[in-house]
C-alpha positions as CSV (number, residue, x, y, z in Angstrom):
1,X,0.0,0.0,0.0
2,X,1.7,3.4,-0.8
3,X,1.7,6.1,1.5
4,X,1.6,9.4,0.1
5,X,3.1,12.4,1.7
6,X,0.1,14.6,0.9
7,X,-3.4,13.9,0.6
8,X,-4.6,16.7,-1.6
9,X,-2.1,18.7,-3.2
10,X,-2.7,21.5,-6.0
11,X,0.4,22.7,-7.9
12,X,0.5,25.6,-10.7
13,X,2.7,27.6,-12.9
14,X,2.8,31.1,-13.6
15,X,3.6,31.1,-16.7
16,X,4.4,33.9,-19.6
17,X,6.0,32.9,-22.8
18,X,7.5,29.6,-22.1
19,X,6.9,27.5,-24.5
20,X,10.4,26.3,-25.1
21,X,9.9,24.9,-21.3
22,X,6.7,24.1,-19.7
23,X,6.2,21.0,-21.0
24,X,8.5,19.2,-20.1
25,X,8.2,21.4,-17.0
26,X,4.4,20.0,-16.4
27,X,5.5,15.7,-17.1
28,X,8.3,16.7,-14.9
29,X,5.7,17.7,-12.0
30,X,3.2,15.2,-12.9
31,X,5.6,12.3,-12.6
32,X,6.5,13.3,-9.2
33,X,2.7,14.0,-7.7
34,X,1.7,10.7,-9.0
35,X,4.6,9.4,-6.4
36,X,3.6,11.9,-3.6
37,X,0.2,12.8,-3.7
38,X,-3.1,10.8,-3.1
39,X,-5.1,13.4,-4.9
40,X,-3.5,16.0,-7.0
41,X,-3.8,18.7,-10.4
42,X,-1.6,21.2,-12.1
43,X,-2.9,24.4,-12.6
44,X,-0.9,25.9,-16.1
45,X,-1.7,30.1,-15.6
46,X,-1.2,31.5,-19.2
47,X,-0.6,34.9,-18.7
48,X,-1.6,36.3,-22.1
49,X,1.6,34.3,-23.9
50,X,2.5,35.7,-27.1
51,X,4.3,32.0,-28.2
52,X,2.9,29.4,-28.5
53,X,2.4,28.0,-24.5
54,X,-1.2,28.1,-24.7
55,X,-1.3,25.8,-27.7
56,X,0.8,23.5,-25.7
57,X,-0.9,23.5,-22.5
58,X,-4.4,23.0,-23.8
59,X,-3.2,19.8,-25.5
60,X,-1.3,19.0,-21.9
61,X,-4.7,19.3,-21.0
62,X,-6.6,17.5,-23.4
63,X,-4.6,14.6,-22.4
64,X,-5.1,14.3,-18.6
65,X,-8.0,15.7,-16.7
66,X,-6.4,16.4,-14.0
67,X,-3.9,19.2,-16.2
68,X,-5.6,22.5,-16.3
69,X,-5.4,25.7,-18.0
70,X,-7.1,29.0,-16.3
71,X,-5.9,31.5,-19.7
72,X,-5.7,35.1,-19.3
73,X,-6.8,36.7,-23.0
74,X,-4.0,39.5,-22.1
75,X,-1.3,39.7,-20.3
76,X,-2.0,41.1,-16.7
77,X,1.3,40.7,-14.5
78,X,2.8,38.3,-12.0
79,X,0.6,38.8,-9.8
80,X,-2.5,38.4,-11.2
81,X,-0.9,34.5,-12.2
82,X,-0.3,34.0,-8.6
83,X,-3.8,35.0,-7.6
84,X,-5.3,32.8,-10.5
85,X,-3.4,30.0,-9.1
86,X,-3.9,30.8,-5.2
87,X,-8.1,31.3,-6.0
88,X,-8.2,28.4,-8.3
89,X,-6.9,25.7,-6.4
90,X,-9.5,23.2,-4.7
91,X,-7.2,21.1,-2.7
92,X,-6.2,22.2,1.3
93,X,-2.2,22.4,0.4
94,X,-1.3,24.4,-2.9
95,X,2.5,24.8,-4.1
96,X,3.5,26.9,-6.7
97,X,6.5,26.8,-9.0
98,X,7.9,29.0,-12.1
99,X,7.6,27.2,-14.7
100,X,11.0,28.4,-16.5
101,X,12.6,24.7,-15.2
102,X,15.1,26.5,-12.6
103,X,13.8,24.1,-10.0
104,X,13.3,20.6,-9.1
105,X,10.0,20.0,-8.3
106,X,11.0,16.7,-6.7
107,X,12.3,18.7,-3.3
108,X,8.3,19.0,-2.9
109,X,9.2,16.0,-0.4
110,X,11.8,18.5,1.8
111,X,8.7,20.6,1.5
112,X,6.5,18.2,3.3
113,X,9.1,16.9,5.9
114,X,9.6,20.5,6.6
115,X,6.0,21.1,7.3
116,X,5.3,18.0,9.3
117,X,8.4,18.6,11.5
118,X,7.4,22.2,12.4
119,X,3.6,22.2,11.7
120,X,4.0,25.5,9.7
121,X,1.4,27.1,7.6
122,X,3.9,28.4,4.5
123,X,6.4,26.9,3.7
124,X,8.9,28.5,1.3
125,X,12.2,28.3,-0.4
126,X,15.2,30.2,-0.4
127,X,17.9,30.1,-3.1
128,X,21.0,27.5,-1.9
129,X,22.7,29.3,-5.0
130,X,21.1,31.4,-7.5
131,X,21.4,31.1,-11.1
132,X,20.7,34.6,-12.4
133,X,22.7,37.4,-12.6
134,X,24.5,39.4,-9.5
135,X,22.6,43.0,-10.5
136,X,19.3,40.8,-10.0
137,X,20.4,39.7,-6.8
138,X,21.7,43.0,-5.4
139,X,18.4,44.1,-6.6
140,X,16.7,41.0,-5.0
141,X,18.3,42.4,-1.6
142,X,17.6,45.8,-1.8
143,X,13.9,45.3,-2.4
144,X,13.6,42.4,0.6
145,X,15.5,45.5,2.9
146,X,13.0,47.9,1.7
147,X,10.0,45.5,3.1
148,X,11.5,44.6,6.0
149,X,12.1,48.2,7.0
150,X,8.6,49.1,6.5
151,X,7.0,46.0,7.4
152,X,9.2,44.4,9.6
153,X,9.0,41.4,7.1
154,X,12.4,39.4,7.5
155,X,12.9,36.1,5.5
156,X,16.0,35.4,3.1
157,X,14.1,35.1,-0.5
158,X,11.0,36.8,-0.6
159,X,10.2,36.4,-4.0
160,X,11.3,32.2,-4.3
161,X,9.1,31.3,-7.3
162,X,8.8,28.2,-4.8
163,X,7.0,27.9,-2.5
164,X,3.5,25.9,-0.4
165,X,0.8,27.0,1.3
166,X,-2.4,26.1,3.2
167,X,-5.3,26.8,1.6
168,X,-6.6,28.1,5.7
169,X,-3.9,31.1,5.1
170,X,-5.8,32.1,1.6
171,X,-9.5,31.7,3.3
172,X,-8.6,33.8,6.6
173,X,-6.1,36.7,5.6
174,X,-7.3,39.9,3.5
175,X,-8.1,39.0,-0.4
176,X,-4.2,39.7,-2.6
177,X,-4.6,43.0,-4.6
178,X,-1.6,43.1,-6.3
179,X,-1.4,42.1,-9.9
180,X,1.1,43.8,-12.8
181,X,4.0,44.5,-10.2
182,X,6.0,42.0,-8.2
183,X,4.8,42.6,-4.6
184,X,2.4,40.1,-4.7
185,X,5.1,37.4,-2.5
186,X,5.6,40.3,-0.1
187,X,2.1,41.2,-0.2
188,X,1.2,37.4,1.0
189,X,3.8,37.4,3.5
190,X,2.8,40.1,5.3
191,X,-0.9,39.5,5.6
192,X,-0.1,36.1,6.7
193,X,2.5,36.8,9.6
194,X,-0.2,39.8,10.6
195,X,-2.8,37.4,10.9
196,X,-0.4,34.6,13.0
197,X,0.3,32.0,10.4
198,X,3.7,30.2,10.4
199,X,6.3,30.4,7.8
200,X,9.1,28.3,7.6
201,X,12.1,28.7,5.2
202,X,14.3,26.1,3.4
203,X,16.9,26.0,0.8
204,X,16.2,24.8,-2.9
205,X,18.0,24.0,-5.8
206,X,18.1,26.6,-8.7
207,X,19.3,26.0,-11.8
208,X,20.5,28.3,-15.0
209,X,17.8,28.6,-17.5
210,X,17.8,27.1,-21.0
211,X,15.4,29.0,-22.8
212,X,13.8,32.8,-22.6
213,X,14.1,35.3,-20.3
214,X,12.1,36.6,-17.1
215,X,10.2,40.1,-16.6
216,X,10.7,40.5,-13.3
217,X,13.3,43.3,-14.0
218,X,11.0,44.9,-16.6
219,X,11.0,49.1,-15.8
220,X,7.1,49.1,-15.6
221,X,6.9,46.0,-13.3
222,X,9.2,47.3,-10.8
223,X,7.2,51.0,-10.4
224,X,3.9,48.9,-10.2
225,X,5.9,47.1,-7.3
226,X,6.5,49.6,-5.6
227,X,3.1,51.4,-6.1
228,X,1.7,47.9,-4.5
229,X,4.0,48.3,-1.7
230,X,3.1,51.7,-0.5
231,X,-0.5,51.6,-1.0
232,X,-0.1,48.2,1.2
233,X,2.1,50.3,3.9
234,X,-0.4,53.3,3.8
235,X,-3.5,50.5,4.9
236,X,-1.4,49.8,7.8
């Protein structure tokens, strides 16, 4: 009889012009849920792609039932994805992943132990080394000091596109405004320590990626960030 580490797990991608990756990305999931999880589905977010990713993840879909696509006909930001993915899921645990291929979606297991062991309510990663450039992760640092000085949020990689949650967080803390910017990690952060939850951190793989190029550095997504964060700080 297999014992499963989870009994209802929903994973999904935020994903933006990655069609070079996310399917082997997705088989790369699915092989290990059908290992780890009793119950489980992968939630593809297309944020308004401009390749061809929606083409491949409606036929990922088409194949399995429990593959999903929630589409968005334009492209509306990181953090609308995340709250696509964070409202969508049904099951009581929800992990989320970039779907670029920079992690292993196999450490999902140091991800449970982690949450057994300490009973925490997030769980999320931090980089053991990361595979990007060293003006991102300046920037990276800059931005997590900016948060922590005016919210007195202090974890090591805020924005870890890895990372799993309990669906109780999502049902008790205020609804996730932010959408086009990047705040939308910090923004979760925040309301959940406010409202008592527990987050743990632990390291992950990260790897170099093979094909495209993020837009978290984009001009217009960092101002929205930072229009997110002080409209956030002027609530509190």
């Amino acid at each position: 009889m297999n014992t499963f580490l989870f009994e209802n797990l929903s994973v999904f991608l935020p994903t933006y012009n990655e069609g070079k990756n996310i399917e082997n990305v997705v088989l790369n999931i699915k092989e290990v849920l059908q290992k780890v999880a009793s119950n489980w589905e992968i939630l593809i977010i297309n944020d308004g792609s401009a390749d061809n990713t929606l083409t491949i993840a409606k036929r990922l879909a088409q194949g399995d039932n429990k593959i999903k696509v929630i589409n968005h006909g334009k492209n509306m930001g990181y953090g609308a994805s995340l709250k696509s993915g964070l409202y969508g899921a049904k099951y009581s645990w929800i992990a989320f992943i970039d779907s670029d291929g920079q992690f292993d979606f196999s450490e999902i297991v140091n991800f449970a132990d982690t949450q057994k062991n300490t009973n925490a309510d997030i769980i999320i990663g931090y980089y053991k080394s990361r595979k990007v450039s060293l003006s991102k992760i300046i920037t990276s640092k800059l931005w997590e000091y900016v948060v922590f000085f005016l919210f007195g949020l202090k974890v090591r990689d805020i924005d870890c596109g890895f990372k799993l949650i309990s669906k109780k967080v999502l049902d008790k803390i205020p609804k996730l405004e932010s959408e086009r910017g990047a705040f939308i990690s910090s923004e979760l952060l925040i309301k959940a320590t406010k409202a008592g939850f527990k987050i743990v951190e632990i390291p992950v793989s990260h790897f170099p990626r093979k094909f495209g190029k993020g837009t978290g550095r984009d001009l217009n997504v960092i101002i929205q960030s930072f229009k997110d964060l002080f409209k956030l700080y002027g609530k509190n």
